[in-house]
C-alpha positions as CSV (number, residue, x, y, z in Angstrom):
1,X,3.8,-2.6,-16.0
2,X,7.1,-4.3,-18.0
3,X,7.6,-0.8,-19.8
4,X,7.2,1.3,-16.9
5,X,9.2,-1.0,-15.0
6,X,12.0,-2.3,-16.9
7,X,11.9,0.6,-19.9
8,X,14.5,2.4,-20.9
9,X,13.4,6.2,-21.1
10,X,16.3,7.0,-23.6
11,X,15.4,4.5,-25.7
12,X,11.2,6.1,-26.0
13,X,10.4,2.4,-24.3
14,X,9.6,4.4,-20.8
15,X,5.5,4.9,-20.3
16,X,4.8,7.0,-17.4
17,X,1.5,6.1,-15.7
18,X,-0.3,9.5,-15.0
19,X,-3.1,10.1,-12.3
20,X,-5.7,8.7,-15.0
21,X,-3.8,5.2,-15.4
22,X,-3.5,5.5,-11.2
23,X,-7.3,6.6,-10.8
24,X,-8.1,3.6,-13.4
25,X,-6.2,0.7,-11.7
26,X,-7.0,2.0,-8.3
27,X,-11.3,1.6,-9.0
28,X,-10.2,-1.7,-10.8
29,X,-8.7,-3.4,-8.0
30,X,-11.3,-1.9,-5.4
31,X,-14.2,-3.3,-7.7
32,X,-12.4,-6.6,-7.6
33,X,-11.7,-6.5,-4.0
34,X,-15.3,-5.5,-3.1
35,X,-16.7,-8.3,-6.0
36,X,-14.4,-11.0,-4.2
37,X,-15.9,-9.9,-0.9
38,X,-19.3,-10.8,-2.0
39,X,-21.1,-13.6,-0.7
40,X,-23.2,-15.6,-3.7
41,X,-24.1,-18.8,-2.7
42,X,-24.7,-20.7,-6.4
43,X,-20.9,-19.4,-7.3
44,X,-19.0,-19.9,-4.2
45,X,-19.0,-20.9,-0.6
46,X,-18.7,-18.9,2.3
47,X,-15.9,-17.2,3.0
48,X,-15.8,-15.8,6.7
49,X,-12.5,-14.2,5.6
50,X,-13.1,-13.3,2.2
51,X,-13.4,-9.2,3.3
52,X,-10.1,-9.5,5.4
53,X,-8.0,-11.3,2.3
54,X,-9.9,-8.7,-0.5
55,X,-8.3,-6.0,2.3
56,X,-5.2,-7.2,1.6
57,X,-4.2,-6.2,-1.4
58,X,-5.5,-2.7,-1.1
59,X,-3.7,-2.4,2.8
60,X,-0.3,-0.6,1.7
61,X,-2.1,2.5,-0.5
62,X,-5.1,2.9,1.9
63,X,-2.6,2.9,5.3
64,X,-0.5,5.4,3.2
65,X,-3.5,7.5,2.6
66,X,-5.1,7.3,5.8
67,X,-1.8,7.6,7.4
68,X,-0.9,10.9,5.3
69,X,-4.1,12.4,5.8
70,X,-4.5,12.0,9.7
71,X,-0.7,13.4,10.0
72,X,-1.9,16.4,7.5
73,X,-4.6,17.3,9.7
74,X,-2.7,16.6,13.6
75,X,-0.3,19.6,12.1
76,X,-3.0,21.9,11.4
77,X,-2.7,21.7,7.0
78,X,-5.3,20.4,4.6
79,X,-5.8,16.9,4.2
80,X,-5.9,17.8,0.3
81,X,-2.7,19.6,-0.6
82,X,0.4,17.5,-1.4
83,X,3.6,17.1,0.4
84,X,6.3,14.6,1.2
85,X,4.7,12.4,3.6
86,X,3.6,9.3,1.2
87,X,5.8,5.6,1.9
88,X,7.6,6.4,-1.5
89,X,8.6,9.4,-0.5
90,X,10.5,8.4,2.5
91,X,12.0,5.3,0.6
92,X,13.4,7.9,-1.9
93,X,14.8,10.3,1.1
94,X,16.3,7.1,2.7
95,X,18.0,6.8,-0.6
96,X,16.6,4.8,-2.4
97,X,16.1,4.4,-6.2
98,X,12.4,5.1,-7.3
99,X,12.2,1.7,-8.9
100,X,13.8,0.2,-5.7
101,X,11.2,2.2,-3.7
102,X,8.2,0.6,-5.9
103,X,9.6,-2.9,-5.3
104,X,9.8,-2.8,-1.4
105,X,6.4,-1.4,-2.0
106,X,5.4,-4.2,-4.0
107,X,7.4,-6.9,-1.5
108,X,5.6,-5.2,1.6
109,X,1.9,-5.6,0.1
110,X,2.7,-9.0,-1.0
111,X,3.7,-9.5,2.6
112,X,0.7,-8.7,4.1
113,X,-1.3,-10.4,1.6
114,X,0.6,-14.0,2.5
115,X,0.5,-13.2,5.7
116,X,-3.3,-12.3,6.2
117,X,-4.4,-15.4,3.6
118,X,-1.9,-17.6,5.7
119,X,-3.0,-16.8,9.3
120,X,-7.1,-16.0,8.5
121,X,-8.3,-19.3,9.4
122,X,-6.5,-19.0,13.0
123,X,-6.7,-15.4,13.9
124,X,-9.7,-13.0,14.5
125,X,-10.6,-10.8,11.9
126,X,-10.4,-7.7,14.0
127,X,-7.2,-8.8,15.4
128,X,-5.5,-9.2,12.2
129,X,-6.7,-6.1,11.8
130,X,-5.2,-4.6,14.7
131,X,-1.8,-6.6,13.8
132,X,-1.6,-5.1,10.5
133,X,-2.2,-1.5,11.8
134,X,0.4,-2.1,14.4
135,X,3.0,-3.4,12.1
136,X,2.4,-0.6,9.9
137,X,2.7,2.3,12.5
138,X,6.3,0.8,13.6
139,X,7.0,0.5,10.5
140,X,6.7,4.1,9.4
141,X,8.2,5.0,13.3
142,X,11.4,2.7,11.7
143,X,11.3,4.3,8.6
144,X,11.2,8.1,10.4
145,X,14.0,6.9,12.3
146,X,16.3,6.0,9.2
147,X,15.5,9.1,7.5
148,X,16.1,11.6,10.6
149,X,19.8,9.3,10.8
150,X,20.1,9.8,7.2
151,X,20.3,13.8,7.4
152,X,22.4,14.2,10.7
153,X,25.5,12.5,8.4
């Protein structure tokens, strides 16, 4: 993370993570989500939440996908070719940097990590749910917005 991050590419300190590193980290934090999620009684209490918080961390890249996927197939392409239509790909045609773009990515799943741990205890699973999704979907309405401003100036 420090040298993809912080690396300086001219100075051969620059590691670009391919689809293997991505593929790798991706079934490492879903085993660890789904392993957090698991009820075993001589290790841990109950947790009636425990599904909704292991959620959390993997919200921003599976909204993204099923977000991209459902908009692929509502204009008639396949769900499985690439285009533009992933968050960083908007944060990059709103201007910004691509390390800028990771970081609000980073600051937005952090976001709804605090604020699904922080308001489990007093909200309904499925509507937190439902909150998340919501916030999401105006989200990506806002973001649509500030792009289509972007390329009228």
């Amino acid at each position: 993370f420090y040298y993809n991050v912080f690396g300086k590419a001219d100075r051969g300190k620059k590691i670009f993570m391919g689809d293997t590193g991505s593929l790798t980290l991706g079934y490492v934090l879903s085993f660890l989500a789904v392993r957090y999620s698991m009820y075993e009684p001589e290790v841990r209490p109950y947790n009636d939440g425990a599904i909704v918080i292991a959620f959390s961390v993997l919200i921003v890249p599976v909204f993204d996908v099923v977000r991209v996927i459902l908009l692929r197939i509502r204009n008639k392409k396949s769900p499985f070719l690439p285009d533009k239509n992933h968050i960083h790909h908007k944060f990059l045609a709103i201007g910004f940097s691509p390390r800028a773009a990771m970081l609000i990515i980073i600051a937005i799943a952090c976001a709804f990590c605090a604020s699904n741990i922080l308001l489990i205890g007093d909200v309904d699973k499925t509507a937190l749910l439902l909150v998340d999704i919501t916030i999401w979907i105006a989200f990506h309405l806002y973001l649509d917005k500030r792009i289509k401003e972007r390329k009228r100036n």
